[in-house]
N, C-alpha and C positions, 0 to 999 in steps of 0.2 A: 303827480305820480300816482301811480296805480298796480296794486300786488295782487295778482293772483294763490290763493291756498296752497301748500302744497308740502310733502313732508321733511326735504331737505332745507338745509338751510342752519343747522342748529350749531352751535357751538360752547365750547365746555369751559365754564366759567368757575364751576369749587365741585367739589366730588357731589354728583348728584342734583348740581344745578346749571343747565341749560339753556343758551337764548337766542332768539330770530330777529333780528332786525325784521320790520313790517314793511313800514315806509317810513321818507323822510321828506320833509321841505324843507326850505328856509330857515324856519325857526324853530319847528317839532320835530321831534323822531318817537316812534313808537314800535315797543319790543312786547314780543312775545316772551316768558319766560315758564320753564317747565323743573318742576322741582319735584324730587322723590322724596318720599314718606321719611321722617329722620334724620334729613339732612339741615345744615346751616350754610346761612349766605352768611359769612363774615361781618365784624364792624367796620364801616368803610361810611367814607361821604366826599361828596363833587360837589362841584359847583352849581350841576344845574339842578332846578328843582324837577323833584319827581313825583306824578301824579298814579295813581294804581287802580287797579279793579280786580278785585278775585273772580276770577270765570269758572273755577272748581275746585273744591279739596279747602283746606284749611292749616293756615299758617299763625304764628304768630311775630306779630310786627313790634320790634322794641328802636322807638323813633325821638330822638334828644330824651332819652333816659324815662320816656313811658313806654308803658307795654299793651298792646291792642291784639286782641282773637278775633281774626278776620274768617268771616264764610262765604260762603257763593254770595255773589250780590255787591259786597261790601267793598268799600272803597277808601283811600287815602292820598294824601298827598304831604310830601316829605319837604321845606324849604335847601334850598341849596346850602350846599355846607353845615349841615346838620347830620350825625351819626348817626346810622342805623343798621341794622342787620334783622335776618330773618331766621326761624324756626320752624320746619316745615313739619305740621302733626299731620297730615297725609299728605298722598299723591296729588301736586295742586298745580294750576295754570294761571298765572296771573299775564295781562296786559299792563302794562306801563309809560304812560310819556313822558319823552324829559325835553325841558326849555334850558336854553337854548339846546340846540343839537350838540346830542354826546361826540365826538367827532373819533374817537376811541369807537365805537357802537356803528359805523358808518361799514357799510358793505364793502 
């Protein structure tokens, strides 16, 4: 599979948090996700595991009851069924893939 850029595509996941399915195969998918300054992604967990990359701005990740200040560059990865939620201290863009396919997350 193969994605072209472009600006639609978003969908509204908790006040102030946004996300793009990229692409998907077999066994990845990978989201785009866009979060505004002071917002929270809830405590939540899935089954599949999730891996991350901050592409801009600055969150904080609190993952099975630790707490990580992620910046541009920084990276993580979450095991399946593990609780976490997000803290957004600014305007940030993280990428994300999750194993096996979110099927929830599917276009």
């Amino acid at each position: 599979m193969f994605a072209k850029s472009g600006p639609g595509g978003y969908l509204h996941m908790a006040d102030g948090v946004k996300r793009k399915t990229l692409v998907f195969g077999k066994n990845t998918l990978m989201t785009e996700f866009r979060l505004e300054k002071g917002k929270v992604l809830p405590l939540h967990k899935h089954p599949q595991e999730q891996t991350g990359y901050l592409v801009s701005g600055k969150i904080v990740l609190f993952i099975g009851g630790e707490k990580y200040v992620a910046g541009p560059g920084d990276s993580w990865a979450i095991p399946g069924n593990v609780e976490h939620r997000v803290e957004t201290v600014e305007d940030s863009v993280a990428v994300e893939v999750f194993a096996p396919v979110r099927e929830d997350y599917l276009p």
